[in-house]
C-alpha positions as CSV (number, residue, x, y, z in Angstrom):
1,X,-97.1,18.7,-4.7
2,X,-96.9,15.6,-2.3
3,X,-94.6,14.5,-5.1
4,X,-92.3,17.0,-5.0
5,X,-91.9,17.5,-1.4
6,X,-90.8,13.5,-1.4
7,X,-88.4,14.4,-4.4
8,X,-86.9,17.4,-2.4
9,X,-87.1,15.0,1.0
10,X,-84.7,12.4,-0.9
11,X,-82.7,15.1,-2.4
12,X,-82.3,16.6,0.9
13,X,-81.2,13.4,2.2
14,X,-79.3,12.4,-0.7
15,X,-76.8,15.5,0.2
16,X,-76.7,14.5,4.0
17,X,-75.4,11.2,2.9
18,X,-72.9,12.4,0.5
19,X,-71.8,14.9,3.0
20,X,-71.7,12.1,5.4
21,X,-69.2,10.5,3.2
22,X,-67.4,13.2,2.1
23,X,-66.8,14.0,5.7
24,X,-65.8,10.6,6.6
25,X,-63.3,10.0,3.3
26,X,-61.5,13.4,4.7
27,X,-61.2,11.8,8.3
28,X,-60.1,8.5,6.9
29,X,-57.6,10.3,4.3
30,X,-56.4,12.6,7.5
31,X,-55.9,9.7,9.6
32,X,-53.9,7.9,7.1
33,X,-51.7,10.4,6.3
34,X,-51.0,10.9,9.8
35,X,-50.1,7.1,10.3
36,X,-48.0,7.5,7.2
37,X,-46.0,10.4,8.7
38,X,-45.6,8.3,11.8
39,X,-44.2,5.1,9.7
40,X,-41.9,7.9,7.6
41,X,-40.6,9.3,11.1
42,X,-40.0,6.1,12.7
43,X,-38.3,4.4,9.0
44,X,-36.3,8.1,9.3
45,X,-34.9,7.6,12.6
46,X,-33.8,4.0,12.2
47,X,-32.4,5.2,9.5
48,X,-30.5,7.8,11.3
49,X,-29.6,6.0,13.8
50,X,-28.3,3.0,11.2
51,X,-26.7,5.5,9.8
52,X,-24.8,7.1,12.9
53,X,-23.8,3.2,13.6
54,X,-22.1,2.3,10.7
55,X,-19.9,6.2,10.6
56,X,-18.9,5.7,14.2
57,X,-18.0,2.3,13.0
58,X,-15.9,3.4,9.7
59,X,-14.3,6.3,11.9
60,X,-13.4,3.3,14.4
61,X,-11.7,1.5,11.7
62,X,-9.8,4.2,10.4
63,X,-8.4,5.1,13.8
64,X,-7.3,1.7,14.5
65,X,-5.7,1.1,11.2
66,X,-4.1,4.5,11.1
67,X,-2.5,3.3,14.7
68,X,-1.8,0.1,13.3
69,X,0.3,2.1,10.5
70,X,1.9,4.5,12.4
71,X,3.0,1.5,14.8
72,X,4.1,-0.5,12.4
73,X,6.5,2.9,10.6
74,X,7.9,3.2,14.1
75,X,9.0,-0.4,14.3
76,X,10.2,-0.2,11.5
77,X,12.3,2.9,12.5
78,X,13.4,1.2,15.3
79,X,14.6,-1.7,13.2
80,X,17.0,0.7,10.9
81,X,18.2,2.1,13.6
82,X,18.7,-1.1,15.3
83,X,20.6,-2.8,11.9
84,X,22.7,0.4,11.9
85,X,24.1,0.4,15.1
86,X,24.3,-3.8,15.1
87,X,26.3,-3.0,11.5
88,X,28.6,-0.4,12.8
89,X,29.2,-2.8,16.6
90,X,29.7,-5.8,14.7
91,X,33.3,-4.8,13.1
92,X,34.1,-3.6,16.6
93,X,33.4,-6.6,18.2
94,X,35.5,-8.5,15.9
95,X,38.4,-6.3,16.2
96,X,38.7,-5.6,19.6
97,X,38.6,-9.6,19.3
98,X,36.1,-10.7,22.4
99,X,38.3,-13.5,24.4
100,X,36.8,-16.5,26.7
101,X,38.5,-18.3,29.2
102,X,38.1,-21.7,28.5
103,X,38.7,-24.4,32.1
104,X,40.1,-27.4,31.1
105,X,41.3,-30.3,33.1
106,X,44.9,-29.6,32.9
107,X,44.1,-25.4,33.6
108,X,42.6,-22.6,31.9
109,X,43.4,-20.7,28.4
110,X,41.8,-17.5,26.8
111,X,40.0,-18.4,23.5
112,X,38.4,-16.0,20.7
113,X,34.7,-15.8,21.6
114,X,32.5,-16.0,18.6
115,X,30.6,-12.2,18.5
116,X,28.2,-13.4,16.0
117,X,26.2,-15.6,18.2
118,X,26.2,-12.5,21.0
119,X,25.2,-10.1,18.5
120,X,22.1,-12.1,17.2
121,X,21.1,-12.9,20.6
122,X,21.4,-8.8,21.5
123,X,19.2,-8.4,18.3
124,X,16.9,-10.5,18.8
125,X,16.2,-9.6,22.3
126,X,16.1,-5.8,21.0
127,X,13.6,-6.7,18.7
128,X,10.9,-8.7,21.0
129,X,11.5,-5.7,23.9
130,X,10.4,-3.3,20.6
131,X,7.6,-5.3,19.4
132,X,6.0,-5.9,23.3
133,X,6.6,-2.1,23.5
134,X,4.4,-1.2,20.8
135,X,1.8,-4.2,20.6
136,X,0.9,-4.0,24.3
């Protein structure tokens, strides 16, 4: 009988051990998948936030370029219009025939004035006063 009760003690210890074990695998697998919910949440949120960055960053560029376009179509509309009306003055000019007075030594005469030279000037001017306009 002495043998047997030895048997049942190791037996009976035997079970608190492997309840032991069993009881600390559990807390050990608990814990990790704890700290693995933590890494996912943190990876998750960087990744939101990454994310966030680069749309904010993408709607930024579209705005800009779709001011850039729209910019650029006005100028362009402006420019038209600006060819038009320098097409439709410059035959104007030339027959209404612009006239400088011209002081020489011996007196003063009236001269035809170039237009050309006026006009270009007009347009170029036009054009910078545009372009300051909508690039400022």
């Amino acid at each position: 009988m002495a043998i047997e009760s030895i048997v049942e003690h190791i037996l009976k210890q035997a079970r608190l051990q492997r309840e032991r074990i069993i009881a600390e695998a559990l807390e050990k697998k608990a814990d990790s998948a704890r700290r693995s919910a933590e890494e996912a949440a943190v990876l998750f949120s960087g990744a939101i936030q990454n994310a966030e960055r680069a749309a904010a960053a993408e709607k930024n560029r579209i705005m800009i370029n779709g001011r850039l376009e729209a910019k650029k179509r006005l100028l362009e509309a402006k420019r038209e219009v600006l060819a038009s009306v320098f097409a439709e003055l410059e035959p104007v000019l030339r027959e209404k025939g612009l006239m400088k007075e011209q002081v020489l030594s011996d007196g003063s005469r009236s001269v035809p004035e170039e237009s050309g030279f006026y006009l270009e000037k007009l347009r170029q001017d036009c054009e910078s006063e545009i372009a300051a306009v909508l690039f400022s």
